[in-house]
C-alpha positions, 0 to 999 in steps of 0.5 A: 530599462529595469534595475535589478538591486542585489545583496551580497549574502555571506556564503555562511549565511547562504548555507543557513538559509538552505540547510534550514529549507532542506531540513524541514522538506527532506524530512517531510518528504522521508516521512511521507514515503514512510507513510505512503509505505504503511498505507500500502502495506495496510492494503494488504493482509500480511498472512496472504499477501492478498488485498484486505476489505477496503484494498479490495473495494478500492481494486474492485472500484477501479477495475469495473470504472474502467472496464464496466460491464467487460470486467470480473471482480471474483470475491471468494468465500472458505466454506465451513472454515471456521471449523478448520480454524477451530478445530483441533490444529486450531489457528495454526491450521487455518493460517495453513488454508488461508495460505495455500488458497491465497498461493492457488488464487495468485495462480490462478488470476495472477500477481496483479492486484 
């Protein structure tokens, strides 16, 4: 038969000792919410809402390991528009074209990114 030797612990040291483990791991744990939130976010262009470069490498990857030959991956190139861009609406205008082609393309393929 095993014996099982128990310390009585004064409750204010119990709380001691679990507010000094929660501290630490609740602010792990916020922290990396955080982060997770920031990488996300970095995914994504804030003008459009559409995947950046490496978003973009990452989606295209998962879509065609999981779908190979059956998948579409479409990359869209703006013909001639770094002559909106610096043209006379300059950058104002290019943000209006980057906008309105992102809002036509989520129409068209979908919110799912």
């Amino acid at each position: 038969m095993a014996s099982t030797a128990r310390v009585q612990v004064p409750i204010g040291q119990r709380a001691l000792f679990l507010t000094t483990l929660a501290v630490p791991l609740t602010g792990w744990t916020v922290h990396a919410l955080a982060l997770h939130r920031k990488l996300a976010a970095a995914r994504r262009d804030p003008l459009t809402g559409l995947l950046g470069r490496d978003g973009y490498t990452a989606r295209a990857r998962q879509i065609t390991d999981r779908y190979g030959d059956s998948a579409l991956v479409v990359l869209v190139d703006l013909d001639h528009f770094k002559q909106i861009n610096d043209g006379p609406g300059g950058h104002a205008a290019g943000d209006r074209v980057l906008a309105a082609t992102a809002t036509r393309l989520t129409a068209w393929a979908g919110s799912r990114g």
